[in-house]
N, C-alpha and C positions, 0 to 999 in steps of 0.2 A: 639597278641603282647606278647610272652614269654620274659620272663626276669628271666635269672638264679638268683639264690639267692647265694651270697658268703657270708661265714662267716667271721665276723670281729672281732668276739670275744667268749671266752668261759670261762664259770664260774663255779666254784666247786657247789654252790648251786642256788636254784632257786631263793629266792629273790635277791640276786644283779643282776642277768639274767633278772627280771620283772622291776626294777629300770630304770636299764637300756634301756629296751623295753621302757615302760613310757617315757623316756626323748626322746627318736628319734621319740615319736609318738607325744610328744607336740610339736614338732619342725615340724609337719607334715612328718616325714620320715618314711615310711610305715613298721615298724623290724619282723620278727616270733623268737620266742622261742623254739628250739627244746628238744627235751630231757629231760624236766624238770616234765614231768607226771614221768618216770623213775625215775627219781634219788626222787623225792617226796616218790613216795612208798617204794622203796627200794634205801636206798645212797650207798651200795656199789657196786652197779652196775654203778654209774657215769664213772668212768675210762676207765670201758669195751665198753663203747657206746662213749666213747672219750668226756666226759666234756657236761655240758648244754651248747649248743649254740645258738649265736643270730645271725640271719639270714637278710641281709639286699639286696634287688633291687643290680643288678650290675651298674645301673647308680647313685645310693646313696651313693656307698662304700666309696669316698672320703669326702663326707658330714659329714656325720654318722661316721667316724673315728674323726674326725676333732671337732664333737662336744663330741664324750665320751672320748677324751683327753683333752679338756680345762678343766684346774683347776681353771677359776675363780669364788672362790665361795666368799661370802661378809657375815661378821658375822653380825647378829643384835648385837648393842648396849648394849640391856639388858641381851644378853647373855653373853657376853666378859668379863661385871662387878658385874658377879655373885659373889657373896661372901663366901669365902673359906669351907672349909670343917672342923668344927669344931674337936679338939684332941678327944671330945666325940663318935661322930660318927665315926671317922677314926679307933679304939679300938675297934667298936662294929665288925668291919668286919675282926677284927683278927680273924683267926684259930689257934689256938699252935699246934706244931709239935703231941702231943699225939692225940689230936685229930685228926690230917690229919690218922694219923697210926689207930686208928680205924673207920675210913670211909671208909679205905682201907679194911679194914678188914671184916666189914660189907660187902659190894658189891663184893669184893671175895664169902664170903659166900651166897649170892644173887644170884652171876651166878654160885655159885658150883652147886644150885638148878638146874640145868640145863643143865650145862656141866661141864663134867670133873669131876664128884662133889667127890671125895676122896680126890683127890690133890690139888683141890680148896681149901678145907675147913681143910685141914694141912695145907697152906701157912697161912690161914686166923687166925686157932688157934696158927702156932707159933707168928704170928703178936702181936697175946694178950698175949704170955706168955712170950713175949718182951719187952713189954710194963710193965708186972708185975714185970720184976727184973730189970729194967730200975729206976723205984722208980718216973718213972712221977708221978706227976697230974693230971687225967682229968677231966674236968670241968661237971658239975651236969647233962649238956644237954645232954653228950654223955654218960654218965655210964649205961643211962637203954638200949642205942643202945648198946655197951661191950657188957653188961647180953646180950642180944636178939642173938646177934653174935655167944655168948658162946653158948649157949642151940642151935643153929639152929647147929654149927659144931658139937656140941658131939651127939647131935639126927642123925643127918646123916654119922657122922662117926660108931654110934653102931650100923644103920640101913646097913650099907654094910658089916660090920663084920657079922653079923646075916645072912645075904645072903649068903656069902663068906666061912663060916664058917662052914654051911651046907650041902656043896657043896660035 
């Protein structure tokens, strides 16, 4: 007794692809997950293999649609009448604009380690000498990340002059 498997859905990652599994399997509806060993190990290979999909019985296809389109979901109670988010906490998850600019800056210099690393860590070092005639502030967390930035882009900018220079 073969029974084709049609897809009914696909999902960029695997957890909502295993959610999903889960709920046609509580409901007794038999689903397979393809693809998601893939995209687990490597994600940017999901697209080339055409999305994680989930695989259901061709006599389930209308069940199984039927049930991962119902939106009835029901809030608990005590979760509806949760109590706001205090001004204290909502401030703590500020970032200010200098700081996004050397997080950028840092991780630039992070993957210059790796690739591209000349013109990585020139986007990365003008970042901070943009930030130096800008006249921001940055706040006490991120100055020793700055310094780390600085020293990681001038060591490997004099490290490829040295190379380069030799030559």
């Amino acid at each position: 007794m073969n029974q084709k498997l049609i897809t009914i859905a696909t999902f960029p990652n695997s957890v909502e692809a295993a959610l999903s599994k889960q709920l046609l399997e509580g409901v007794g509806i038999p689903a397979f997950v393809i693809n998601a060993d893939i995209a687990d190990v490597a994600w940017y290979y999901t697209i080339m293999v055409g999305w994680i999909k989930l695989k259901v019985r061709e006599c389930d296809v209308e069940n199984a649609v039927d049930i991962l389109t119902a939106t009835s979901v029901e809030l608990d109670e005590d979760i509806s009448q949760e109590m706001p988010i205090s001004s204290e906490e909502s401030e703590f998850n500020y970032i200010s604009k200098p700081d996004k600019i050397i997080d950028f800056a840092f991780r630039a210099s992070i993957i210059g380690l790796f690739s591209i690393p000349f013109l990585l860590h020139l986007y990365s070092l003008a970042l901070l000498i943009y930030l130096l005639f800008t006249g921001w502030h940055v706040s006490a967390n991120t100055q020793l990340k700055a310094l780390a930035t600085f020293l990681i882009n001038i060591s490997v900018m004099r490290f490829t002059w040295l190379i380069f220079s030799n030559s």
